[in-house]
C-alpha positions as CSV (number, residue, x, y, z in Angstrom):
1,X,252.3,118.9,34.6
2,X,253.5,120.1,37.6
3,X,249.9,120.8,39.1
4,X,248.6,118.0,37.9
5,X,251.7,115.8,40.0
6,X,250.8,117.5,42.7
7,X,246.8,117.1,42.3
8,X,247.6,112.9,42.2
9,X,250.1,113.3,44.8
10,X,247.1,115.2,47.1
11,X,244.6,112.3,46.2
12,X,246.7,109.5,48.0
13,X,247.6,106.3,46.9
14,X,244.5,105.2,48.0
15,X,242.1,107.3,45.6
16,X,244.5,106.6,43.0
17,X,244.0,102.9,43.1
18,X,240.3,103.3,43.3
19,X,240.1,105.4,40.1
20,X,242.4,103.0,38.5
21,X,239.8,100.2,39.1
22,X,237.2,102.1,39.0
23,X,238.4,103.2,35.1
24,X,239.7,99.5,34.4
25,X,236.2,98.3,35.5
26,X,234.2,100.8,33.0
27,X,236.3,100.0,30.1
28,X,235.7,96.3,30.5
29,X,232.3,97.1,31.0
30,X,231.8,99.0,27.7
31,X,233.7,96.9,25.5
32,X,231.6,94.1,26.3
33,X,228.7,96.2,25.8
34,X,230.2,97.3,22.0
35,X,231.6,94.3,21.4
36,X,227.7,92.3,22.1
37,X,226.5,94.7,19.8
38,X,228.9,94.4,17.4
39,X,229.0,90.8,17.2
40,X,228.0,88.7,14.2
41,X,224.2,87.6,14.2
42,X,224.0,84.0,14.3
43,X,220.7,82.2,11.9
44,X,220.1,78.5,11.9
45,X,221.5,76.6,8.9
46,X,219.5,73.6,9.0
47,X,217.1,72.2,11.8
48,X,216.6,68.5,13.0
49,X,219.6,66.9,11.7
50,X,220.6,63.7,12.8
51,X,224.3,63.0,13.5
52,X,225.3,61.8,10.5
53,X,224.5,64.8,8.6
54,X,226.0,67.2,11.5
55,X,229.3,65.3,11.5
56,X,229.3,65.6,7.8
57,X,228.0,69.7,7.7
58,X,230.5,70.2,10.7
59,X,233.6,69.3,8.5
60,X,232.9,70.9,5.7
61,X,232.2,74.2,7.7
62,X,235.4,73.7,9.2
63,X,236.9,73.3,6.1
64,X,236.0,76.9,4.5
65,X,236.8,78.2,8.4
66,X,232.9,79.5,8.9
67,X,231.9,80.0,12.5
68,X,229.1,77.9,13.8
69,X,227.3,76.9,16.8
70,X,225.8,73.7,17.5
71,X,222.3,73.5,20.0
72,X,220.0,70.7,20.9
73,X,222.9,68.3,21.0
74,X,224.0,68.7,17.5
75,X,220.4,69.1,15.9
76,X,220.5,72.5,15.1
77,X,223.7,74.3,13.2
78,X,224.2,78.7,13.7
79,X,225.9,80.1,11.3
80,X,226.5,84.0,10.6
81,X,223.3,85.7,8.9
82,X,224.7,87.0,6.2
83,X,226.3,83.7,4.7
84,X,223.4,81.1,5.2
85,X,222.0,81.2,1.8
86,X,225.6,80.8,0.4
87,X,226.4,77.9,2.5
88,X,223.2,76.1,1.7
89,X,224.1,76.6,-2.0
90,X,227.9,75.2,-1.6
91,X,226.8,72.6,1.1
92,X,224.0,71.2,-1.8
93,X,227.0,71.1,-4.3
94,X,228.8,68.4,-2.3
95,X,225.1,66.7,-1.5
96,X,224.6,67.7,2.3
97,X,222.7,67.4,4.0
98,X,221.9,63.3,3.4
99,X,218.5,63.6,5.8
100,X,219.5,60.8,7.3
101,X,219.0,58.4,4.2
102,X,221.5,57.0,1.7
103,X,220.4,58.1,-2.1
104,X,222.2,57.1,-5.4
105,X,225.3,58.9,-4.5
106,X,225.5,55.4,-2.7
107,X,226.8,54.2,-6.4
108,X,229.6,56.6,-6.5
109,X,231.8,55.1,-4.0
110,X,231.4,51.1,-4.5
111,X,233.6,49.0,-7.0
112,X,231.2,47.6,-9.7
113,X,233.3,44.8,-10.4
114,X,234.1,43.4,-7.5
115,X,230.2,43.4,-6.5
116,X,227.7,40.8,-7.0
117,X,224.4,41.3,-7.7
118,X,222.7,40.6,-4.8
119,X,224.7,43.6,-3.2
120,X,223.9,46.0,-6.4
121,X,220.0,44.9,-5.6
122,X,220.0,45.7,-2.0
123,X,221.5,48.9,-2.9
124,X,219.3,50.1,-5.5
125,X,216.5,49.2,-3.0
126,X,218.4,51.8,-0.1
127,X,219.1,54.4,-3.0
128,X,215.4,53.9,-4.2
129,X,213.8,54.0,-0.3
130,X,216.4,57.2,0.0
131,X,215.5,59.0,-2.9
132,X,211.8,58.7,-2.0
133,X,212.2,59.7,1.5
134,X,214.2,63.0,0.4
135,X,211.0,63.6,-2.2
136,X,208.5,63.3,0.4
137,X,210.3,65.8,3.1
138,X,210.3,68.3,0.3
139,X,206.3,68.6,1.0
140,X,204.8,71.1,3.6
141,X,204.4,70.1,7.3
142,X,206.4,66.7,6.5
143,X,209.6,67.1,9.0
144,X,211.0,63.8,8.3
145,X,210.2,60.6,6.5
146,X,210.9,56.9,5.9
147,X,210.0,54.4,3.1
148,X,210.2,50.6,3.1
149,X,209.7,49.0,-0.3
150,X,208.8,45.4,-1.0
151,X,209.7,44.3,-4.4
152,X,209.0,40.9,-5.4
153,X,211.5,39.0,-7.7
154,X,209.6,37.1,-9.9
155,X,210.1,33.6,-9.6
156,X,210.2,31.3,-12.9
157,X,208.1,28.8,-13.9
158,X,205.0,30.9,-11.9
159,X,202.2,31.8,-13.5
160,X,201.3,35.1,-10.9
161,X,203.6,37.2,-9.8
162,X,203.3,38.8,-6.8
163,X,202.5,42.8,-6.3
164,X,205.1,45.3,-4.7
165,X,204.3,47.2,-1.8
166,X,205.0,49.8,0.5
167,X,204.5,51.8,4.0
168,X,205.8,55.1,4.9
169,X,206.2,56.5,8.4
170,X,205.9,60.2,8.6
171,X,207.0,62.8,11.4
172,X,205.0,66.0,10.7
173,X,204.1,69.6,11.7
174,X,200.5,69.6,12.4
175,X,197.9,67.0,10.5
176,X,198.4,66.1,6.8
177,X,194.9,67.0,4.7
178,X,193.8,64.0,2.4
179,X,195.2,65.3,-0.7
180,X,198.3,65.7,0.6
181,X,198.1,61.9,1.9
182,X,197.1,61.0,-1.6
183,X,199.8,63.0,-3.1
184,X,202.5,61.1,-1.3
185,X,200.8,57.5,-2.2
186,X,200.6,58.4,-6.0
187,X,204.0,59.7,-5.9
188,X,205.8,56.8,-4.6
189,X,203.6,54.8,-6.8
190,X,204.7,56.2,-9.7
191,X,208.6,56.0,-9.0
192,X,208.0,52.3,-8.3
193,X,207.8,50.0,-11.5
194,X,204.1,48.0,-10.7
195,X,203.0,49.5,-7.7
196,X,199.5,50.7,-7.6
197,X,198.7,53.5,-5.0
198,X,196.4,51.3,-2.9
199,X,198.8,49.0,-1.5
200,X,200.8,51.9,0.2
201,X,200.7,52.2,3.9
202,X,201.5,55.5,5.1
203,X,201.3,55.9,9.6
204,X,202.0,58.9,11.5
205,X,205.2,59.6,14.2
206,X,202.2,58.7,16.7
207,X,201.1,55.3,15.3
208,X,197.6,56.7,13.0
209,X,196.8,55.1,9.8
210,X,196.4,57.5,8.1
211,X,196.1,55.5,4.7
212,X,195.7,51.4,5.1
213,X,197.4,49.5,1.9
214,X,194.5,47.4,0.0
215,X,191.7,46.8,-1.6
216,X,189.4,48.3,0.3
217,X,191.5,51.7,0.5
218,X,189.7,52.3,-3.7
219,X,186.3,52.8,-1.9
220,X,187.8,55.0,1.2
221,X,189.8,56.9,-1.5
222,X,186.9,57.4,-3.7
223,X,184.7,58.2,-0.6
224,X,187.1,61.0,0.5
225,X,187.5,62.5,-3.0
226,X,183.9,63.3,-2.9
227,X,184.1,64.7,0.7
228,X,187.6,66.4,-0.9
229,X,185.5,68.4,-3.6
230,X,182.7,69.3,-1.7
231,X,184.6,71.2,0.3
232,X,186.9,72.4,-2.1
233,X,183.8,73.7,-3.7
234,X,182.4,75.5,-0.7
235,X,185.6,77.3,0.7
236,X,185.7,78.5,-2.9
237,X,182.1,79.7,-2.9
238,X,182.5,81.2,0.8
239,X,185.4,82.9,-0.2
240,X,183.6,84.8,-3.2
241,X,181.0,85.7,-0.6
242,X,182.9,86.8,1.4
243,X,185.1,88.7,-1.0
244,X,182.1,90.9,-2.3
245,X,180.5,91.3,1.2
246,X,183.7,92.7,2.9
247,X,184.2,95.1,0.0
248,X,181.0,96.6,1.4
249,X,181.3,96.3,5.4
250,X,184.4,96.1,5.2
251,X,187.8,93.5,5.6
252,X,187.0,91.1,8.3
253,X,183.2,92.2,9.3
254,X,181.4,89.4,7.7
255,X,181.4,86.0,7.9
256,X,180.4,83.3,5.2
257,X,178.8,79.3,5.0
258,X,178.2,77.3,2.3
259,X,176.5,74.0,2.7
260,X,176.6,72.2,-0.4
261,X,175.0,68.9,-2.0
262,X,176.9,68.0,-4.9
263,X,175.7,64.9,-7.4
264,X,178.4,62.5,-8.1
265,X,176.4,60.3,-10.1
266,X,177.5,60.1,-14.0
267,X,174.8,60.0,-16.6
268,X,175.2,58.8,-20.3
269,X,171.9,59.5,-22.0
270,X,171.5,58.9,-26.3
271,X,168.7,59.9,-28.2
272,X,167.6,59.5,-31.7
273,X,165.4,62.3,-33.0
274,X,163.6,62.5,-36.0
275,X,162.1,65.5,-38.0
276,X,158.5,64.7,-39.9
277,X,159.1,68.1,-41.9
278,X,162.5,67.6,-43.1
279,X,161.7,65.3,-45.6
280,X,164.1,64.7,-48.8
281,X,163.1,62.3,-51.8
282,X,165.9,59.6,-51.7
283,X,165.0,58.1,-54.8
284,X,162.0,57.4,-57.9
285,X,161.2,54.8,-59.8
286,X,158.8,54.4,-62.7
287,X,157.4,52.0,-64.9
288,X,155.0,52.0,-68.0
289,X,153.8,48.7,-69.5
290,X,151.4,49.0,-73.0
291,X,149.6,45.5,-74.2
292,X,147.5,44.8,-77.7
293,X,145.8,42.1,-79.5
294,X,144.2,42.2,-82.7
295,X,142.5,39.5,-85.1
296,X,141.9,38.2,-89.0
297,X,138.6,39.2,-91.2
298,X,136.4,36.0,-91.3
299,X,137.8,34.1,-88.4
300,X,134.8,33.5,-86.2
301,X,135.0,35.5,-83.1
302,X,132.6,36.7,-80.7
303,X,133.0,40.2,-81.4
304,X,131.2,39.2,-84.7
305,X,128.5,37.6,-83.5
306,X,127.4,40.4,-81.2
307,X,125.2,43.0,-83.4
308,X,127.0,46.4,-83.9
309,X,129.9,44.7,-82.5
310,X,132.3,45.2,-85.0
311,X,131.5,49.3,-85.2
312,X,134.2,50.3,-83.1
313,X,136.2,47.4,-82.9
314,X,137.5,46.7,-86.4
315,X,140.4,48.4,-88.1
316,X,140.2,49.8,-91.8
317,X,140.4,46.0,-93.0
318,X,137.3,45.4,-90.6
319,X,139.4,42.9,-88.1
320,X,139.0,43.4,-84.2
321,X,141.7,44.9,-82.2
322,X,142.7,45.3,-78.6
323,X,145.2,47.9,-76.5
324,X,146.5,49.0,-72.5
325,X,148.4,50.6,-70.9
326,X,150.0,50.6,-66.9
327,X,152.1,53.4,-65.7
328,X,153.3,52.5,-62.3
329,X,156.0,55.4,-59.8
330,X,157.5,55.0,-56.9
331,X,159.1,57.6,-54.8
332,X,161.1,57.0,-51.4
333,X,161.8,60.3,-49.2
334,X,164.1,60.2,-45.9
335,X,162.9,61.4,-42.9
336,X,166.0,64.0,-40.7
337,X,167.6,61.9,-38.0
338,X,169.6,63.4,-35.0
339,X,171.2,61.1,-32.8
340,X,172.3,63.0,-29.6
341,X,174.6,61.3,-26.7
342,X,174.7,63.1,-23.8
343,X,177.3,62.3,-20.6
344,X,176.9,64.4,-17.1
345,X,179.6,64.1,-15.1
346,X,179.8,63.5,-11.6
347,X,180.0,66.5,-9.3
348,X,176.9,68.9,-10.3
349,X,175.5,70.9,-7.6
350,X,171.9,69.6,-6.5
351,X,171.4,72.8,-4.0
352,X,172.6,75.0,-1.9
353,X,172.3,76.8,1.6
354,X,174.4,79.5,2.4
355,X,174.8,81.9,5.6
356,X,175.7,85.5,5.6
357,X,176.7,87.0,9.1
358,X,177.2,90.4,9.1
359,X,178.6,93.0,11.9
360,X,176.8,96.4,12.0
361,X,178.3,100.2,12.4
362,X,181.1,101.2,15.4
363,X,180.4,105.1,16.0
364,X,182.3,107.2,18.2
365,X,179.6,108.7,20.9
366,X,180.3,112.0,22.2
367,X,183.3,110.8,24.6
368,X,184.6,108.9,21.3
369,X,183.7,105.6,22.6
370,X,183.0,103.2,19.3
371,X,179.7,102.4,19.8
372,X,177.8,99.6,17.9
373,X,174.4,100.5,15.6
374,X,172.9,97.7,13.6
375,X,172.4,97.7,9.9
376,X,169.1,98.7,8.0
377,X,167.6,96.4,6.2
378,X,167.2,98.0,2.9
379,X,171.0,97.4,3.1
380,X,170.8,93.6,3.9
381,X,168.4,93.3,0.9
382,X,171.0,95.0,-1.4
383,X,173.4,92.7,-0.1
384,X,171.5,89.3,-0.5
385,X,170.8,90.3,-4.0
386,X,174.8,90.7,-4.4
387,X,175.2,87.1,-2.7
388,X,172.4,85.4,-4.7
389,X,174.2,86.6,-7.9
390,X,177.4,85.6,-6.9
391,X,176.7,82.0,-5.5
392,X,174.7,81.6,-8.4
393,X,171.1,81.0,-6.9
394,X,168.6,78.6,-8.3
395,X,165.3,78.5,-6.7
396,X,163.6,76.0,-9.1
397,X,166.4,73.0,-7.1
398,X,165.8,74.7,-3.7
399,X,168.8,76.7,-2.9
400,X,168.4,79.0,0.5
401,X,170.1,81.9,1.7
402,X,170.1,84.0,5.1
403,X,171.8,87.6,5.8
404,X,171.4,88.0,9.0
405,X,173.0,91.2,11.0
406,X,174.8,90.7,14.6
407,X,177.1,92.1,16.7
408,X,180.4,90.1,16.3
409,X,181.8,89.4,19.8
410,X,185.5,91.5,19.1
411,X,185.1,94.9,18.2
412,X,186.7,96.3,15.1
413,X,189.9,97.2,16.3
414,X,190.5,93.5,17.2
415,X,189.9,92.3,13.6
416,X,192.3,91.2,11.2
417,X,194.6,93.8,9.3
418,X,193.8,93.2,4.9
419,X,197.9,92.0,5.1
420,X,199.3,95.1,3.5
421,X,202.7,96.6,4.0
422,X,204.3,96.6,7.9
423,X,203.8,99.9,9.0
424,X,206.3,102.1,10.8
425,X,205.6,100.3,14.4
426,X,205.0,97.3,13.2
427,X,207.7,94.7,14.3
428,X,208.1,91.2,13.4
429,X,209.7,88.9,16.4
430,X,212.9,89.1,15.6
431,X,212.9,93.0,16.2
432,X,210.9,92.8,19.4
433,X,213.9,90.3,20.3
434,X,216.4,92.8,19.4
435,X,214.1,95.6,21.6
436,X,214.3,93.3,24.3
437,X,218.1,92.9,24.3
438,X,218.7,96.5,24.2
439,X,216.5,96.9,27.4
440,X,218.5,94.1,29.2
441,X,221.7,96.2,28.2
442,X,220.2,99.4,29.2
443,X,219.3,98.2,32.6
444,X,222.4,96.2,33.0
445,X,224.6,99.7,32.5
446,X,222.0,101.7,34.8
447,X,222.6,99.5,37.4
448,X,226.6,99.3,37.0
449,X,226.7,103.0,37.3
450,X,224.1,103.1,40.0
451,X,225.4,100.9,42.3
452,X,229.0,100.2,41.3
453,X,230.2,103.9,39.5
454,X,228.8,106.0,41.7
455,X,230.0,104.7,45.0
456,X,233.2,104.5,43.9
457,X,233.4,108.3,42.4
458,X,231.5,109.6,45.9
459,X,234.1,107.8,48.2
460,X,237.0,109.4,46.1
461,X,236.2,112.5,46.1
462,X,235.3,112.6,49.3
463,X,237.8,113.7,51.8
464,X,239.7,111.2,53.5
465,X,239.1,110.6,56.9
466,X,242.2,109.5,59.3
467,X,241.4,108.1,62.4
468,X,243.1,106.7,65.4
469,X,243.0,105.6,68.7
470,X,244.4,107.5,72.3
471,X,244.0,107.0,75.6
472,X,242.7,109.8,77.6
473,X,242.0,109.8,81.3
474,X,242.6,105.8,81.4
475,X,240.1,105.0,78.4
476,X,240.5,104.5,74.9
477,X,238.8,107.2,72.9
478,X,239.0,107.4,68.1
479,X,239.8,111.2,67.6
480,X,239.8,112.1,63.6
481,X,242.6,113.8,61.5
482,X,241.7,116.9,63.5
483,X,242.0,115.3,66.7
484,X,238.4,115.4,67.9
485,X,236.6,112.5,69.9
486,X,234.5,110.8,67.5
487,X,233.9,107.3,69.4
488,X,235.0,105.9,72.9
489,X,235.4,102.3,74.1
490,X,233.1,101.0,76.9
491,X,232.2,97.4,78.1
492,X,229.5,96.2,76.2
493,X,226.9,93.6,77.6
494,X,228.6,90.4,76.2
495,X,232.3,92.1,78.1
496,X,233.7,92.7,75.3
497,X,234.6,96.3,74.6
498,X,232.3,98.7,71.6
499,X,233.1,102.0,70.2
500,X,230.4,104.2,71.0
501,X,229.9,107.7,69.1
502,X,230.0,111.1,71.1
503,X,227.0,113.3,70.9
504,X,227.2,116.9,71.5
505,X,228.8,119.7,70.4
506,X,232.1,119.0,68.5
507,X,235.7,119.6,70.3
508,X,238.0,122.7,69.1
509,X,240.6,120.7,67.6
510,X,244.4,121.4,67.6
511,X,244.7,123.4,64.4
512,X,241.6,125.4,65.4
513,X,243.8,126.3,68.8
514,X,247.2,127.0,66.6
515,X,245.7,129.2,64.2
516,X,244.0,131.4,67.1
517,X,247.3,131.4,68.9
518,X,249.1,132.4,65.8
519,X,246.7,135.2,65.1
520,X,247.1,136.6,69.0
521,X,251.0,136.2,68.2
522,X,250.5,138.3,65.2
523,X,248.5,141.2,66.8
524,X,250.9,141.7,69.6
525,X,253.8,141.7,66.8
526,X,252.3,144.4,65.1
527,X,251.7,146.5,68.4
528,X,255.8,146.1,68.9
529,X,256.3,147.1,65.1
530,X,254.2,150.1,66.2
531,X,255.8,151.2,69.1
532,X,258.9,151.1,67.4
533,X,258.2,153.0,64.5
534,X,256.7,155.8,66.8
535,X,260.0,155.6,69.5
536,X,263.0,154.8,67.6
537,X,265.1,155.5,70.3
538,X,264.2,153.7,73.1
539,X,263.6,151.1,70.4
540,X,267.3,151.1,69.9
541,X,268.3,151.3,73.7
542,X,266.2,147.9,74.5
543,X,268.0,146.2,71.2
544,X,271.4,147.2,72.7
545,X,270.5,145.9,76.4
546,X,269.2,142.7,74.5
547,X,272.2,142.2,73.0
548,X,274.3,143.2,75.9
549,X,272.4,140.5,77.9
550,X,272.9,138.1,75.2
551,X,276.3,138.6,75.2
C-alpha cells in the first residue's frame, strides 16, 4: 500500500484526474455497448392502424405493463419479440384490433329498450358493413377495406321491390387477380339477404373499377372466366413441362409456353340406335277356321246333273257334301333400341402449341472458367418425346411443339436455388441487420480507443513537462523543469511578441552541473580520507590547529 501511495502521489494530481476520466469515460462507454446488446428486441405488433385502434391497443398494453413503441405517428405498435404472439392472442380476446370499423360487438353496449327501431336498423347496417369489411382484409394483398350497403325496405302496397346493392373500396398490396375480385363480390353477396354478385361495385385506393355493379358485369364475368381457365390451364401444363424438363437439365435451365385454345361451347347430343340382329318375338297369334256343307238324296242339285258327278261327292247315303279349312299366324318381333344422350361440357382443349427453351452445358476450361457447349440433338429428341407425352399431344387436332436449345442470358450460378434448407451462410435480412449493427459497434469502439483512449493513456504516462518563463539578459526566455531554453520571446510582424523555439545543441542544465560538482566534491574527499589514513599524525596535528582556530 505504501508503494502504491507513493506511485499516485508521483503521478500528480493532474494524471490522476486524467485516468479518473479517462476510466469514468470507458465504463460509460461499455455499458452502453452491453447494455445495446443486451436490450430487448422490439417486433411490430400490428401495422396500419388507425387511431382508434392504437388508443384502444395502447391502454390495454398499459394495462398488463408491456413495453411498446409507437412509429409512423401511431400506425405502427413494437412490442418485445418474444411476447407478440401472446399479445395478439390476449388482445383478440377483448376484440382488438376493431380495423377501423364497428362490428356486432356494437350490440353489446346499447340499451335495447330504450332504442327504437330505426336506431337498431342503422346499426345492424354498421355491424353488417363492419363485419364484411373485417372478412375482406382477411384476404391476401387487401390492406384495408370499406363496404357501403344499400338495402331497400320494401314499401307496401308495391308490387316490385327494389334490389340491394353494394360498392367496396379497397386499399391493396399490389393488383388483385380476377378471382380474387370475384371472390370478394360472391362473398358479400352471400352474407347479404337478395343481393346478387353483379350489382357489387368494387374500386381500387386509386379510383379503378375494377368490377362495375350491373347487368352487363354477367357477360364481363363470364368473358373473364374463360380467359381465367385458360390460363389456369396453361400455367398448369407449363409447369408439368417444366417439372420433367428440369429434372433432366436441371432446376431453373429450361423454360416452358403453352398457348392454348380451349372450346367453351356445350354440346347436348341424343341418339336412338337400333339393332336389325337383335330381334326378340314380342308376341304370336293364330287362328284356324274349318267350314262344311252337305245335302239330301233326291233334292235336285247340280252335282246330280253333272255325269260322274256324284262319284266323289256323295257320302255312304249317296248325298253331296262340302268341307275347308283356314289357318291364319301372326308373329310380332321387337327390334334392340339404344337411346344415347350425350352432353360435352364447355372447356375442351381444341389444340395446342407449346415452347421448350432449353440452356446447354457450363464446363470448366482449363483455367476453370464455366464455359457454355450446346446440347446434341439426339438429346432434344429424347426430350420432345418426354414433353409430347406429358402435354398429351394430338396431332390429328393440330397440336405443335418446339425444343429449341440456347444460351440463357445469366449463367448458372445466377439461377434460382430448388428452395431447400438455408445453408450455413445463408442469412435472411434480419441477420444481415444484426451483422450490420455489430459493424457500427465495432467501428464505434475502434474509433473511441483510437482517438479518445489512446491520447489520454500516451499523455499520462508521459512525463510531465514544467515550464516557465525568466528573463535573461533583458528578454524573456521558457526554460523546462531542467532549466534549459526551450523558446524565447521576439517581436513578431503584427508587434506583438511570439515564442520562438531554440535550435541547437541543448544547454547543460542545473542538475547536470550539481551532480558533476558533487562528484569533484566526492573525489577530493576521498583523497583527504587517504591521506589521513596513510599520516595519522599530522592528521591529528591539523584537527587540533582547526579546533584551536575555531576556538
Amino acid at each position: 500500500m505504501n508503494g502504491l501511495m507513493a506511485v499516485l502521489k508521483s503521478l500528480g494530481a493532474a494524471r490522476l484526474g486524467a485516468m479518473g476520466a479517462v476510466a469514468l469515460g470507458l465504463v460509460a462507454f461499455f455499458a452502453f455497448m452491453i447494455m445495446r446488446f443486451n436490450e430487448v428486441q422490439m417486433a411490430p405488433l400490428y401495422n396500419q392502424l388507425s387511431f382508434e385502434d392504437s388508443s384502444s391497443i395502447v391502454s390495454a398494453l398499459e394495462a398488463q405493463q408491456v413495453p411498446y413503441e409507437m412509429r409512423n405517428e401511431g400506425a405502427t405498435i413494437l412490442v418485445p419479440a418474444d411476447r407478440v404472439l401472446r399479445l395478439r392472442m390476449s388482445l383478440a380476446e377483448e376484440g382488438l384490433p376493431l380495423g377501423g370499423s364497428v362490428g356486432y360487438e356494437i350490440f353489446d353496449k346499447t340499451d335495447a329498450l330504450g332504442t327504437t327501431s330505426f336506431v337498431q336498423n342503422v346499426n345492424h347496417l354498421r355491424a353488417l358493413e363492419g363485419e364484411l369489411a373485417r372478412t375482406i382484409r382477411a384476404i391476401g394483398r387487401v390492406e384495408a377495406a370499406r363496404v357501403h350497403l344499400v338495402l331497400p325496405t320494401r314499401q307496401l302496397f308495391r308490387r316490385e321491390a327494389e334490389v340491394p346493392t353494394a360498392s367496396i373500396v379497397l386499399r391493396t398490396r399490389g393488383t388483385l387477380e380476377p378471382s380474387q375480385i370475384r371472390a370478394i363480390q360472391h362473398l358479400v353477396a352471400s352474407a347479404v339477404e337478395g343481393l346478387d354478385p353483379s350489382r357489387i361495385s368494387i374500386v381500387d385506393e386509386a379510383g379503378r373499377l375494377l368490377a362495375a355493379g350491373g347487368d352487363a358485369n354477367a357477360e364481363s364475368m363470364f368473358a373473364s372466366s374463360m380467359q381465367e381457365r385458360t390460363e389456369q390451364y396453361q400455367d398448369r401444363l407449363e409447369a408439368k413441362i417444366e417439372e420433367i424438363v428440369s429434372s433432366i437439365v436441371g432446376p431453373g435451365r429450361a423454360r416452358a409456353r403453352v398457348s392454348a385454345t380451349l372450346d367453351f361451347n356445350r354440346v347436348t347430343e341424343t341418339r336412338d340406335l337400333f339393332d336389325p340382329e337383335g330381334q326378340v318375338v314380342r308376341s304370336t297369334q293364330t287362328r284356324e277356321e274349318q267350314s262344311s256343307s252337305s245335302e239330301p238324296q233326291g233334292e235336285m242339285t247340280v252335282g246330280n246333273q253333272v255325269p260322274n258327278g256324284g262319284a266323289g261327292g256323295e257320302d255312304a247315303a249317296g248325298g253331296p257334301r262340302e268341307a275347308a279349312t283356314t289357318s291364319e299366324e301372326t308373329v310380332n318381333y321387337e327390334i334392340s333400341k339404344t337411346t344415347r344422350t350425350e352432353v360435352v361440357e364447355a372447356g375442351g382443349v381444341k389444340r395446342l402449341s407449346v415452347a421448350v427453351l432449353i440452356d446447354g452445358y457450363y464446363l470448366p476450361d482449363a483455367q476453370g472458367v464455366p464455359t457454355y457447349s450446346p446440347r446434341d440433338q439426339a438429346e432434344l429428341d429424347r426430350i420432345a418425346a418426354l414433353v409430347r407425352t406429358a402435354m398429351g399431344y394430338d396431332q390429328s387436332r393440330g397440336d405443335q411443339i418446339e425444343i429449341v436449345n440456347l444460351r440463357f442470358a445469366e449463367g448458372p450460378q445466377l439461377l434460382g436455388s430448388d428452395g431447400g434448407e438455408p445453408g450455413l451462410f445463408e442469412f435472411d435480412r434480419a441477420d444481415i441487420m444484426r451483422f450490420a449493427e455489430l459493424g457500427v459497434m465495432a467501428v464505434l469502439t475502434l474509433l473511441v480507443l483510437l482517438f479518445a483512449v489512446r491520447p489520454l493513456i500516451k499523455r499520462i504516462l508521459s512525463p510531465e513537462v514544467i515550464t516557465e518563463h525568466r528573463t535573461i539578459s533583458g528578454a524573456t526566455v521558457q526554460v523546462d523543469e531542467s532549466g534549459n531554453p526551450i523558446a524565447v520571446a521576439q517581436i513578431g510582424p503584427d508587434g506583438n511578441p511570439v515564442m520562438v523555439q531554440i535550435e541547437g545543441p541543448p544547454v547543460p542544465s542545473r542538475i547536470e552541473e550539481a551532480q558533476a560538482q558533487g562528484e569533484a566534491q566526492m573525489v577530493q574527499v576521498r583523497k583527504v580520507g587517504e591521506l589521513v589514513v596513510e599520516n595519522p599524525g599530522e592528521a591529528s596535528i591539523i584537527v587540533r590547529t582547526w579546533l584551536s582556530e575555531a576556538a
